[in-house]
N, C-alpha and C positions, 0 to 999 in steps of 0.2 A: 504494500500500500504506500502509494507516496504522498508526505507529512505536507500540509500548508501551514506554515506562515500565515498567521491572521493580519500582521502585518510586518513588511519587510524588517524594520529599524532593530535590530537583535539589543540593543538596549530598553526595548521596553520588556522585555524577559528574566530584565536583571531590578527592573524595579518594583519601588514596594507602593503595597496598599491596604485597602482595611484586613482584607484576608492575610495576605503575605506579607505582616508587618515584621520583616526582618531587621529593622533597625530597633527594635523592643529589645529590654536588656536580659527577658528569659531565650528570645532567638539567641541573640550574642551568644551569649554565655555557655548553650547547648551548642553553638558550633564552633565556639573556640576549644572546647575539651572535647569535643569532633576530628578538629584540627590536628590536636596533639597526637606526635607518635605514627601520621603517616605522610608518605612521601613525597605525594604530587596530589591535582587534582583531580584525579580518576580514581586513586584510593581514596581519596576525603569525599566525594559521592559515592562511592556504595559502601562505607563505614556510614555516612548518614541516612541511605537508605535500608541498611538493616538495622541500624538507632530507631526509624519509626516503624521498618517493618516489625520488628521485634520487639518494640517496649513500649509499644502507644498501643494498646489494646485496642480492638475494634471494638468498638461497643455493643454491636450485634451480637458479636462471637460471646461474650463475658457479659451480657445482662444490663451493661450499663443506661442504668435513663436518660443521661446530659447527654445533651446536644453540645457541641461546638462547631465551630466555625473556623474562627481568627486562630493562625498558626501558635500564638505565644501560649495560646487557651490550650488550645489542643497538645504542645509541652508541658505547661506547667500542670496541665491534670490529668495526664496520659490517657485520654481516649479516645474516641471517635468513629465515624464512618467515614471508609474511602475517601470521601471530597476534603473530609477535613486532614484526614493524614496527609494527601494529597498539598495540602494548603502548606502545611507543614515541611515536607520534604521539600517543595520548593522555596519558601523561606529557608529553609537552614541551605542549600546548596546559591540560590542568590545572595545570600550574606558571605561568601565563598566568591562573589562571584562567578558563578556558574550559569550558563542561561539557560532558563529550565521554563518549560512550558507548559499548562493543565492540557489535558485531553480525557477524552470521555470515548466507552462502548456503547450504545443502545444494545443492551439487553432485556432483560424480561424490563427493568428500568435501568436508568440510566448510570453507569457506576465511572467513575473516576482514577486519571492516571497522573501522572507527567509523563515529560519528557526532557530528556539535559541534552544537550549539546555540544559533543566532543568530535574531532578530527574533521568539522567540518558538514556534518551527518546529525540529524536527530534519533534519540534514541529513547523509545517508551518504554515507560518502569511503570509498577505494578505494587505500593506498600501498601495495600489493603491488610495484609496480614496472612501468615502461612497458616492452616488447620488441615482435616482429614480432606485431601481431594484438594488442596489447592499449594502449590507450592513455589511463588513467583521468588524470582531470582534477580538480581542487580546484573544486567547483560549489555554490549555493548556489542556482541556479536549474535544474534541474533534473539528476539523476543524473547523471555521467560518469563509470561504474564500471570495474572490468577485466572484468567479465562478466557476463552477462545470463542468468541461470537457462534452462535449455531446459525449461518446464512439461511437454512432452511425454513430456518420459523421466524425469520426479518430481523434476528438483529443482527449488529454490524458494528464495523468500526469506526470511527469518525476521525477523519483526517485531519480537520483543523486544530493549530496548535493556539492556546487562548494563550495570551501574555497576562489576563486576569482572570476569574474564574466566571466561569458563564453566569448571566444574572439570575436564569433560571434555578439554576441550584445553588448560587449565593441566596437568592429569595425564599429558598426554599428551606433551606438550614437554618437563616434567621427568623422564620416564622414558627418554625415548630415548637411548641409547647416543652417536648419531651420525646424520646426517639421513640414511643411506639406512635407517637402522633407523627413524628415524622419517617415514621415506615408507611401509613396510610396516604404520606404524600408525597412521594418520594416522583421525582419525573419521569416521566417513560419518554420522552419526547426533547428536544433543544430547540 
């Protein structure tokens, strides 16, 4: 599949907003003891993306009610669903400067990625979190997602790379009451 650019200018990939507020002092501080101990920028992104794949609990998986959203939330109270991790590994690798992009599957609904950008080449990641039957990988050679679109029954992958998070599911995260409320409204649609 080939990645689009929502728009050309790759510095807006590296900037922040209310979701990806990487200039917060809990982003900082998570990606400076990120930082420590590896040797370039391709190990300080997948040390970051196994930091949210593995210790920001999905909150589906583990029962959690809170909702999050904004990356620093989604740090300091280790939880969330996909958009929000998602939120998250992108703040910690832009505070890195890295240029990391959101992107989304249509699935049964709508579920949440990034993408970094190394050698030239975008490359989508997958921190929703590893369980039975899912097992995504930090890859730059080729995919190792949580899930593979079933083209059969319409859903797919979506090409465009957002440099913000779609307002559909920014709207959607901050409206929820509570995550079974925001399982009943979760988007099937961009």
């Amino acid at each position: 599949m080939q990645l689009i650019q929502e728009t050309p200018d790759l510095s807006a990939y590296l900037a922040a907003d209310e979701a990806i507020d990487h200039h917060h002092p809990v982003v900082r501080e998570a990606a400076a003891k990120l930082a420590r101990g590896v040797a370039n920028s391709y190990e300080y992104a997948q040390a970051a993306f196994e930091f949210v794949r593995d210790t920001i609990a999905h909150s589906q998986d583990s029962g959690d009610l809170r909702v999050t959203w904004r990356a620093s939330d989604v740090l300091e109270q280790r939880t969330g669903i996909c958009y929000a991790k998602a939120h998250a590994l992108a703040a910690l690798l832009r505070a890195e400067d890295i240029p990391t992009a959101l992107c989304y599957q249509k699935l049964d609904v709508v579920h949440g990625l990034v993408a970094v950008r190394f050698n030239g080449a975008w490359h989508r990641q997958d921190p929703r979190g590893n369980k039975p039957g899912v097992d995504a990988q930090f890859s730059l050679d080729g995919e190792r997602l949580a899930f593979t679109p079933d083209t059969a029954s319409g859903e797919t992958d979506c090409p465009v790379l957002y440099a913000a998070p779609h307002p559909v599911v920014l709207d959607t995260l901050k409206a929820a009451r509570d995550r079974p409320h925001l399982w009943e409204t979760l988007p099937t649609a961009l």
